[in-house]
N, C-alpha and C positions, 0 to 999 in steps of 0.2 A: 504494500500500500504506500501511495505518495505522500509524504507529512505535506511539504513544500512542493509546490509547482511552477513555475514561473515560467512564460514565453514573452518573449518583446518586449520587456518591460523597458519604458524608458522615464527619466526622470529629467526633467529642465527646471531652471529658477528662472527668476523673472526677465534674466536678459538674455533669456533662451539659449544658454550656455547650459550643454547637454552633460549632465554631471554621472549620470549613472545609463548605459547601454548593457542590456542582460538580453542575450537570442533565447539562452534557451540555462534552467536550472530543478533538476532535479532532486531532492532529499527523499529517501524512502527510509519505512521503519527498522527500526535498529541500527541503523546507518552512523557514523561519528563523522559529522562536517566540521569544518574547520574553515572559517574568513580569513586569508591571508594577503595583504597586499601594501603599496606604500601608500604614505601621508596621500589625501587626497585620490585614494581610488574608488572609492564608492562604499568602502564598508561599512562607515556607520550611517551613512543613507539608505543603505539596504536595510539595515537592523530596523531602524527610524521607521519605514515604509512597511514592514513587514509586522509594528507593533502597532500600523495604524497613526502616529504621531506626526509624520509624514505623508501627502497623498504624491500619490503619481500620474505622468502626463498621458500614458498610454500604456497598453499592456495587458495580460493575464496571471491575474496569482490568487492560486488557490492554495487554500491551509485544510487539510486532511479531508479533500473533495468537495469546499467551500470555498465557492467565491470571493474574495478577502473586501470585496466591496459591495457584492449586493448580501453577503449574507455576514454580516461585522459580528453585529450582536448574539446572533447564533454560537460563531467562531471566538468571540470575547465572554460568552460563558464559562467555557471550557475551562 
């Protein structure tokens, strides 16, 4: 089963300087992920967007077969 799903996601600030481009990101269960990258690569924009604190300008992410945006409240139960 897929925890995390993501395709296309893409995240822009306000002077459409494109901060975060993701094709494609898979997390399945039992799996051990790990965010590594330099200053400035997107990681705690991802984190940010995936806890909802953040939104994003286009894309698909689903958190364990939930749509992270039409079904929040459902997925912030949990």
């Amino acid at each position: 089963m897929e925890i995390i799903q993501i395709k296309n996601l893409i995240k822009k600030y306000k002077n459409e300087k494109k901060v975060l481009d993701i094709k494609g990101l898979t997390v399945r269960q039992g799996e051990i992920f790990s965010l590594l990258g330099p200053n400035g690569a997107g990681k705690s924009t991802l984190i940010n967007i995936l806890t909802t604190y953040l939104d994003y300008n286009s894309g698909e992410i689903k958190i364990s077969g939930k749509d992270l945006r039409k079904e929040y409240y459902e997925i912030r139960k949990k």
